[in-house]
C-alpha positions, 0 to 999 in steps of 0.5 A, a space after each residue: 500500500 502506498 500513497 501517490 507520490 509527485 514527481 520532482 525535478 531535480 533542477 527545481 531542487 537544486 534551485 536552492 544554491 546549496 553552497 550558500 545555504 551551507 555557508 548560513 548554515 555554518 555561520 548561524 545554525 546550531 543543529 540539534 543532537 549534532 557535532 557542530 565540527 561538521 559544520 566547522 571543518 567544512 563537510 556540511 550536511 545534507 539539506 532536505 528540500 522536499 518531501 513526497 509520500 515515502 522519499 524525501 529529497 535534498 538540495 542538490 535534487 538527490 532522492 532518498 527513501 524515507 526509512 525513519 518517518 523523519 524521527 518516528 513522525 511523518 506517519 501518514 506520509 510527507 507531501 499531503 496537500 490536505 494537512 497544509 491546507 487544514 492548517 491555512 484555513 485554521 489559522 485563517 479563521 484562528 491562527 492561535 489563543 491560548 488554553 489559559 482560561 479559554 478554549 477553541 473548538 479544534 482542541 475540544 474536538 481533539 481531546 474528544 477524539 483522543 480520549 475516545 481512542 484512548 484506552 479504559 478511563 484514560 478521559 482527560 487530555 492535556 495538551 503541550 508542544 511536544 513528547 519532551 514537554 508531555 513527559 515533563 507534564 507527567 512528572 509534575 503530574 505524578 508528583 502533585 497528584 500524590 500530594 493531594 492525596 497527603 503522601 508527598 514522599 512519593 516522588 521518585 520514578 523509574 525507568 529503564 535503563 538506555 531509555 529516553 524519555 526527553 531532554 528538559 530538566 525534568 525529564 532527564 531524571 527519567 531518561 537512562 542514558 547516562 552520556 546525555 546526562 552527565 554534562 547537564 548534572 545536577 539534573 532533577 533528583 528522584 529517578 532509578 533505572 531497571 533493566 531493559 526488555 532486550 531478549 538477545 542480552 537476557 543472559 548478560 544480564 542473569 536473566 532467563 535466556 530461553 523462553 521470552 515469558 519467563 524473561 518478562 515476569 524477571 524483568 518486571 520484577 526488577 521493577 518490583 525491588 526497585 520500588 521496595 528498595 526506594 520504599 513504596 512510600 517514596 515512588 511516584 510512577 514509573 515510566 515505560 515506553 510500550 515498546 523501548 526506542 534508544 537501544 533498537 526497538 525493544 518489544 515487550 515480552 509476552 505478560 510483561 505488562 500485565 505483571 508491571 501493571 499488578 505491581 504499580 497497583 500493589 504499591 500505588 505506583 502509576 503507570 506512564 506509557 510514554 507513547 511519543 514514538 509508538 502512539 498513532 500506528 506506529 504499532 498498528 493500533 492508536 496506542 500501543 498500549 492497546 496492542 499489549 493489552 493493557 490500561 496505563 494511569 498516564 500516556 504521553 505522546 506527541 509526534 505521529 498525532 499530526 505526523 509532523 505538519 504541525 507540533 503538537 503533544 499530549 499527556 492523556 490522564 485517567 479519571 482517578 488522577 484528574 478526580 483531585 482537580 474537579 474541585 474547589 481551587 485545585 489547580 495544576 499550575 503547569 502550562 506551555 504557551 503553543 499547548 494545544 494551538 488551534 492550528 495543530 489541533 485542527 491539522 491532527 483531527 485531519 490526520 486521524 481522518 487519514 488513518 481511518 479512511 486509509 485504514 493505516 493501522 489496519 496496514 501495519 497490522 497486515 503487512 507487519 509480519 511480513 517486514 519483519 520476516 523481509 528484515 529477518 533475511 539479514 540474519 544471513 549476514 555476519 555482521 547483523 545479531 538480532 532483529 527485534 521490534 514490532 509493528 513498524 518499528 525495528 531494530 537490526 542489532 550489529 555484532 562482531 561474532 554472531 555466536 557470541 554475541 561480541 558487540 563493539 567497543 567503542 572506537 570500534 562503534 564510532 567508525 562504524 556507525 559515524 565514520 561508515 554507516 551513516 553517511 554510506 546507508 544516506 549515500 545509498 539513499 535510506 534515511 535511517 538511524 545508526 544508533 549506538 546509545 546501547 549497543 549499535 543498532 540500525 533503526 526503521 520506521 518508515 510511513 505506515 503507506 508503505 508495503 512489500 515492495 518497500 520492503 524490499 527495497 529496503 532490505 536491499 539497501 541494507 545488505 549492499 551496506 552491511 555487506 561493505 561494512 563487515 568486509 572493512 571491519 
């Protein structure tokens, strides 16, 4: 299944004068997640002009797959007319007013739809910028919730370890990727890591390495002593993305969630699904925690909800955590000035009539078993470990020695990942992400539009690049 797409001249691409736009580049813009010395020592970086269903293209006309969704966003595909023109009308008729004592229609009739959507008693949406600030609402969230409640010891949280969960003050606590931490300390005091759910390192870390239930219940349990070696008292919510991004895709196993959710109601701990990546299809439901079967106290999402035309984010709440705020003066003296912006909630309620008339999600569903069985192939090669994820959402884990799982070190990681990958898979025309924030990975997560031809297409390109790499190694 894939979405028209419309031809672009490369001439009209390369109508922008790259040299000078790498030159403003250079001279004002500070990337994101970047080293700036590519910018410094002339190398540049690609320049992306122009999006059309699938494949972007750059400044100098050159056309790439889109394997990525840009960063786990462009869900229903870049270049739709119809999003664009949604936003102009909107912004035509109200361009913005603010959440702040008011409302408009279009987050009314959003929140609406977003609670309708969401799963058990998850009824009230509060809306931010973003994923980052939607976390951060969380915490906050968590916190003051337990205080109305006259238990303000509770206000740790717990993740899991190399997850990311943001990159605001707040947030870093619960992120567990200690080398974006460590320049920004003393950060927000409170979180505890637990292990991840990375069935092929099971072993590596005690855990039982044969049958994927039993590595579930062990590694949910892991929660458990946290919240008992902190004391039940002091924790406020633990934090799990349904299926964990940083690292490479890492699903749940089968009864992982059920037992977490048992233990936060044993403890009176919330759940948070950090839904930013997996929410709205991106594992064949509107919320992966649908898939997995269970009801969180909390979700968070933000990117797939308008697949980037517009920013947005959400922390969806359930009835008992918003009981507290209904009333008296209570208040949640917490906010963001772009929160809910008329223009990006009216270009999500257009994006989720896509994936219903498209049926989208229905896509993933079909046609996930068969990407991943087309990823599988490259188990064949040397130097590729592992394959893990689900939906439309994967990672291919790279080893040194697939029988002994013999990962690389760092120097090694460096010039594979930064010093080939990158730039070879981008060359060969797949956006994608090499990853080495756990052990290095190479993600995907293209639009939910495309089918088996797509596939193919991008397990050829895979195996032409990781053949190359493996033979430099």
């Amino acid at each position: 299944m894939t979405t028209t797409e419309q031809p672009v001249s490369p001439a009209a691409s390369a109508s922008l004068d790259d040299s000078v736009l790498q030159q403003k580049a250079k001279d004002h813009l500070w990337m994101h997640f970047n080293r700036q010395s590519v910018m410094e020592d002339g190398r540049g970086v690609p320049i992306i002009v122009k999006g059309s269903g699938h494949h972007i293209w750059d400044s100098q006309g050159k056309k790439y797959f889109d394997g990525l969704s840009g960063l786990f966003v462009v869900n229903a595909g870049h270049g739709r007319k119809r999003l664009a023109e949604v936003a102009a009308t909107q912004a035509e008729e109200l361009a913005f007013f603010p959440l702040w004592s008011y409302a408009h229609p279009s987050a009314i009739e959003l929140a609406d739809r977003l609670a309708a959507n969401a799963p058990g008693e998850l009824n009230r949406v509060f809306f931010s910028s973003g994923g980052g600030e939607a976390v951060e609402t969380a915490f906050k969230l968590a916190k003051y919730y337990w205080k109305l409640q006259g238990r303000p010891t509770k206000h740790k949280v717990i993740s899991r370890a190399v997850a990311y969960h943001g990159t605001t003050q707040g947030a870093l606590a619960i992120t567990g990727i200690p080398g974006m931490k460590e320049m920004f300390e003393p950060v927000t005091p409170g979180g505890f890591r637990v292990p991840n759910t990375n069935f092929y390192r099971a072993a590596e870390m005690g855990a039982p390495a044969d049958d994927p239930y039993l590595f579930g219940q062990w590694a949910a349990n892991r929660i458990e002593e946290m919240i008992l070696f902190e004391g039940p008292e002091t924790v406020a919510a633990v934090f799990l993305e349904p299926v964990q991004n940083s690292g490479g895709a890492f699903p749940p196993p089968p009864g992982y969630f059920a037992r977490v959710r048992e233990i936060c109601d044993q403890y009176d701990v919330l759940l948070v699904a950090d839904e930013v990546i997996t929410g709205f299809g991106r594992i064949g439901n509107m919320f992966a925690s649908t898939t997995y079967g269970f009801e969180p106290d909390m979700i968070t999402c933000a990117k797939g909800m308008t697949s980037g035309y517009s920013p947005i984010g959400a922390t969806i709440v359930s009835e008992k955590i918003y009981e507290p705020f209904k009333h008296g003066d209570t208040s949640f003296y917490h906010g963001y000035t772009f929160g809910g912006h008329p223009v990006s909630s009216a270009v999500a309620l257009a994006n989720l009539d896509i994936y219903e008339e498209e049926k989208l999600f229905e896509n993933v569903r079909e046609n996930s078993p068969a990407f991943r069985a087309t990823l599988e192939k490259l188990t064949d090669l040397p130097i590729v470990g592992d394959v893990r994820g689900d939906g439309y959402f994967f990672g291919i884990e790279l080893v040194k020695d697939k029988v002994t799982k013999e990962t690389f070190d760092a120097d090694e990681s460096e010039r594979l990942l930064r010093g080939f990958l990158s730039k070879a898979l981008f060359e060969a025309g797949l956006y994608c992400r090499a990853d080495d924030r756990g052990d290095p990975v190479i993600q995907l997560a293209p639009p939910l539009t495309v089918g088996q031809a797509e596939f193919d297409e991008i397990e050829g390109i895979l195996r032409s690049v990781l053949t190359e790499a493996w033979s430099r190694l």
